[in-house]
N, C-alpha and C positions, 0 to 999 in steps of 0.2 A: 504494500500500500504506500501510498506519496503520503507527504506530509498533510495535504491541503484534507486529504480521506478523510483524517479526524476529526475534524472539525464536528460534528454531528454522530462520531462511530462511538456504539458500548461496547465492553468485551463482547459480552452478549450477542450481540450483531455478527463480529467478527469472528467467535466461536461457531454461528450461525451458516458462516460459509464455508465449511468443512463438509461437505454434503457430494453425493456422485464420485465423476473421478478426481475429483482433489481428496475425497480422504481414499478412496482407493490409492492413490502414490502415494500418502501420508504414510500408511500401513507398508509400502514397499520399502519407503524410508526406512521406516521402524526395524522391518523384517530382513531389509538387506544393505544397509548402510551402516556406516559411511561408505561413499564410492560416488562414482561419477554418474550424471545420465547414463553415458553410453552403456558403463558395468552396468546400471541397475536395471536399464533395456533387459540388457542380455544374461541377470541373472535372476528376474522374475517373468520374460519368454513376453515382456509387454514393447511394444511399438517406442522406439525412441521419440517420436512425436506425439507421444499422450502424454512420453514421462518429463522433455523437457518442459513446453508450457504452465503443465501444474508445479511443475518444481517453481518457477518462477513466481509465479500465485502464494504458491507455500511459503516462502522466503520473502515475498512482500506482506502477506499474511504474518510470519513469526512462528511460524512452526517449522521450519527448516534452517539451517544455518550453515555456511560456508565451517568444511570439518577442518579446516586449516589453512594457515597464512600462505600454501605452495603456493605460485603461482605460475601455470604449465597453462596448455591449451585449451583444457578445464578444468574445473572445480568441482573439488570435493564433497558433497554435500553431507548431512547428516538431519535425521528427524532429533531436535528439542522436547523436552518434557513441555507440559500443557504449562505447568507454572512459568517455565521460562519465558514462554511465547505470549504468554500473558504481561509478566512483569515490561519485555521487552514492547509490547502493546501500549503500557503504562506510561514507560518512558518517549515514548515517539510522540503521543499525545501532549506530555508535559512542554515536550522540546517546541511542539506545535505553537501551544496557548504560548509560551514564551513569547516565541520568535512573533506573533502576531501581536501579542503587549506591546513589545518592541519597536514594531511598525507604528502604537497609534504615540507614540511618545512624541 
C-alpha cells in the first residue's frame, strides 16, 4: 500500500484483503519461504505470474517482507507473522498522519 492508502484504512480493512489468491500465496509464503518468486513458482507447481503480483500486494499489504539485504536479480521474500504486518501497518499510518501535519504547518 502507498502512503496516501491510509488515510481512511483500519487494520481491519486491511486484514480484510487477504481473501482468494492473495492469501493462497500468503500460505505459499508461509509453507515454502523464504525464497524467490521464481523458487516459490516452482516449489508449490503455481504459475510464476499468480505468484509475483500477489507477492507485491503482500508486501504493500505487510504480510510479506524482503528475507534479506542480498541484492541479486531478485528478492528474497519471506511471509511475517500477522503481528508484525500489523505493527508494520501501524507504523506507515503514523509516518502518514505525520508527514501530512507537516504539510499543513
Amino acid at each position: 500500500m502507498k502512503a496516501v492508502d491510509y488515510r481512511n484504512e483500519t487494520w481491519a480493512q486491511v486484514r480484510g484483503r487477504l481473501v482468494g489468491s492473495r492469501m493462497a500465496v500468503l500460505e505459499l509464503w508461509r509453507r515454502y519461504g523464504p525464497c524467490t518468486t521464481a523458487e516459490l513458482a516452482r516449489r508449490s507447481g503455481r504459475a510464476v505470474l499468480t505468484i509475483r503480483p500477489r507477492t507485491t500486494e503482500l508486501l504493500e499489504l505487510g504480510f510479506v517482507a524482503l528475507a534479506s539485504d542480498e541484492r541479486g536479480p531478485e528478492g528474497r521474500y519471506m511471509a511475517v507473522a500477522e503481528g508484525t504486518a500489523e505493527a508494520t501497518f501501524r507504523r506507515r499510518a503514523a509516518e502518514r498522519r505525520k508527514a501530512e501535519q507537516m504539510t499543513l504547518l
